[in-house]
N, C-alpha and C positions, 0 to 999 in steps of 0.2 A: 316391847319386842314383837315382830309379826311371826306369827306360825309358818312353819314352813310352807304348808299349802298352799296359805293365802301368799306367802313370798312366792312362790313358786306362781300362783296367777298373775301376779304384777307382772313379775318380770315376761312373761306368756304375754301378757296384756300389751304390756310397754312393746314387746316383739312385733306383735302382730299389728298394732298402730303404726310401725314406725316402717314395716311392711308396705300399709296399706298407701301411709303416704307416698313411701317411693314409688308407688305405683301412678298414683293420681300425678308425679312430679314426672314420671315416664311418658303416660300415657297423654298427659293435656301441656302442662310444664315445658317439658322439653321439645315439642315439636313445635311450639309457638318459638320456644327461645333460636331455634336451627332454621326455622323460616325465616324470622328476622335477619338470622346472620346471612344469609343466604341471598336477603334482600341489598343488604349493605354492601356483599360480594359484587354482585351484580353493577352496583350504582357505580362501585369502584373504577369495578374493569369498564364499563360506559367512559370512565370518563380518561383512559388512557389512549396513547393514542392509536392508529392502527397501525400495528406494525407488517401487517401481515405480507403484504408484497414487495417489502424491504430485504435487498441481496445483501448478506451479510458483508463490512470488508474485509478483505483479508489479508491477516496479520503480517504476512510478508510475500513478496512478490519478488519473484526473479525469471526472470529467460533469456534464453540466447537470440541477439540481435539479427535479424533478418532486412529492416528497411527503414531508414531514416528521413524524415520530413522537415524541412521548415519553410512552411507555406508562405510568408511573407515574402521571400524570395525567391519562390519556385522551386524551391530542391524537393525532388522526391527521387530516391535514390535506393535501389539493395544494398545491404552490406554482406559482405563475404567477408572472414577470417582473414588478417592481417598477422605474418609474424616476424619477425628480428631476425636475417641471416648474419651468423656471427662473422661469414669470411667475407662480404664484401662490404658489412657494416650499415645496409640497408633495411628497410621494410619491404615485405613485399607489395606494389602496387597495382592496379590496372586501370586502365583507360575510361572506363564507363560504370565504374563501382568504386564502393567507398570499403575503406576496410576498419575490422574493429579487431583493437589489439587485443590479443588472447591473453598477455599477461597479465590485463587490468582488469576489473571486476568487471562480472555481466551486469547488464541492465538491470537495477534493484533496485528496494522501498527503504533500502534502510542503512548502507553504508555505501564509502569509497565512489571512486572515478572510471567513470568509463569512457573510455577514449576510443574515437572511429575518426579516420584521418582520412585524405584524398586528396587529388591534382587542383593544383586552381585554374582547372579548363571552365568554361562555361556551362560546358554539362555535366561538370562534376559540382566540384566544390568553389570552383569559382565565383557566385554568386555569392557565395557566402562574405563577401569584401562588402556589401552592401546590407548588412544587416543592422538592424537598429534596437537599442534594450530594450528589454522589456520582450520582446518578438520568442515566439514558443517553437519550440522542438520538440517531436515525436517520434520516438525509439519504438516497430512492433518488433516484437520476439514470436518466439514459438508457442507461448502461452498470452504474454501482458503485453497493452501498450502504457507505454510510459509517458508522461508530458514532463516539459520541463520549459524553463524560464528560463533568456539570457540576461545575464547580469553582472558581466562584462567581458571583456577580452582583453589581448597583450602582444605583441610583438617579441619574439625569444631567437637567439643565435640557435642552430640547427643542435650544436652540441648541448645545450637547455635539457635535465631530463627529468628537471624538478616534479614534472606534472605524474610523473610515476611512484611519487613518494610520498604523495597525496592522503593521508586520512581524515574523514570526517562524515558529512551527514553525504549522501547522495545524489551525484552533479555526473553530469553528458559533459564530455571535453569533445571540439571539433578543432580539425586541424587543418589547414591547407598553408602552402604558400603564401609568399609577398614578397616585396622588392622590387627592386627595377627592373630586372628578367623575371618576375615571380618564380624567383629560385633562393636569394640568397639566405633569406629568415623563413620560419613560422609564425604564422599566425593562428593564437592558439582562442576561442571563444567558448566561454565557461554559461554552462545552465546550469541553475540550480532544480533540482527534483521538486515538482508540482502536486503531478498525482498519478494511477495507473487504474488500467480497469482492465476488464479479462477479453481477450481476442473476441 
C-alpha cells in the first residue's frame, strides 16, 4: 500500500506530466496538425471552380409585357394591355400595336399562358403567317426578357376559348387572323418557354 505522501506525489507527478505533454502537444503538435489542414483547405478550394463572376439565376421571374419580337419575320412590336368588352363581345385592338390579354398570366418562369394577340396587317401580326418551327419569341417586360420557342400552331373558330383554360409549364400564345378575308378564323401559334435574363 503506498503512503499517502508518496500517493499524493504520483498523482502530482502523473498531473504535472500529463500537463507538460499537452503543452508540447499545443505548442509543436497542434500547429503542425492546423497547417496541414490549412494546406489541404487551400488545394481544395484551388481546385473548385471559379464562381466568382457568376450572376446568380433566379428562382422566378415575372413582368408586365411591354414589346414582343420574332426576328425571323421581322415583328418587333409594343404591346399594350388588351381587355374583353362584355357589351360588344370584342377585345380591345389597335392599328400599330399588339395587345396582351390581362386575364391571362404575365410573362413567367414557371407557369400558364400568356397570350398577346393583334391584326393580321403587315405591320402588325401579319407576318406572323410565315413563321416556321423551331423560330424564337421574345417577350421584354418591365423587369425580364423572356425567350421562347415555337412549337406549333392551329387554326380555331373565333368562338374557340380553350387557350384560356390552359395549365401547365410556361408558353407565349400569339394571335392574329386568317382566312379568305383574314377575318373569318384565328390563328393561334404556341411558344414554349426557353429562358429569361434581367432587362
Amino acid at each position: 500500500m503506498i503512503p499517502k505522501k508518496r500517493r499524493f506525489g504520483f498523482v502530482t507527478n502523473t498531473f504535472l506530466y500529463l500537463l507538460i505533454m499537452g503543452g508540447v502537444f499545443c505548442a509543436v503538435l497542434y500547429p503542425l496538425a492546423a497547417q496541414q489542414y490549412d494546406k489541404q483547405v487551400r488545394v481544395y478550394a484551388a481546385s473548385l471552380p471559379d464562381y466568382s463572376n457568376v450572376i446568380p439565376p433566379v428562382p422566378f421571374a415575372i413582368g408586365h409585357p411591354t414589346k414582343v419580337e420574332v426576328p425571323s419575320v421581322g415583328v418587333s412590336l409594343p404591346v399594350v394591355d388588351g381587355v374583353y368588352d362584355k357589351n360588344t363581345r370584342n377585345w380591345t385592338l389597335t392599328s400599330d400595336k399588339v395587345q396582351y390579354a390581362t386575364t391571362t398570366a404575365l410573362p413567367n418562369s414557371r407557369k400558364d399562358n400568356t397570350f398577346i394577340y393583334g391584326h393580321a396587317t403587315n405591320w402588325v401580326f401579319g407576318p406572323l403567317l410565315r413563321v416556321q418551327p423551331g423560330a424564337e419569341a421574345t417577350v421584354t417586360t418591365d423587369t425580364f426578357v423572356f425567350t421562347y420557342r415555337l412549337t406549333s400552331h392551329e387554326v380555331v373558330d373565333p368562338k374557340n376559348t380553350a387557350l384560356f383554360e390552359y395549365k401547365g409549364k410556361p408558353r407565349l400564345t400569339l394571335q392574329t387572323c386568317t382566312g379568305p378575308t383574314l377575318s373569318e378564323y384565328r390563328q393561334l401559334f404556341y411558344f414554349d418557354y426557353v429562358s429569361h435574363k434581367r432587362v
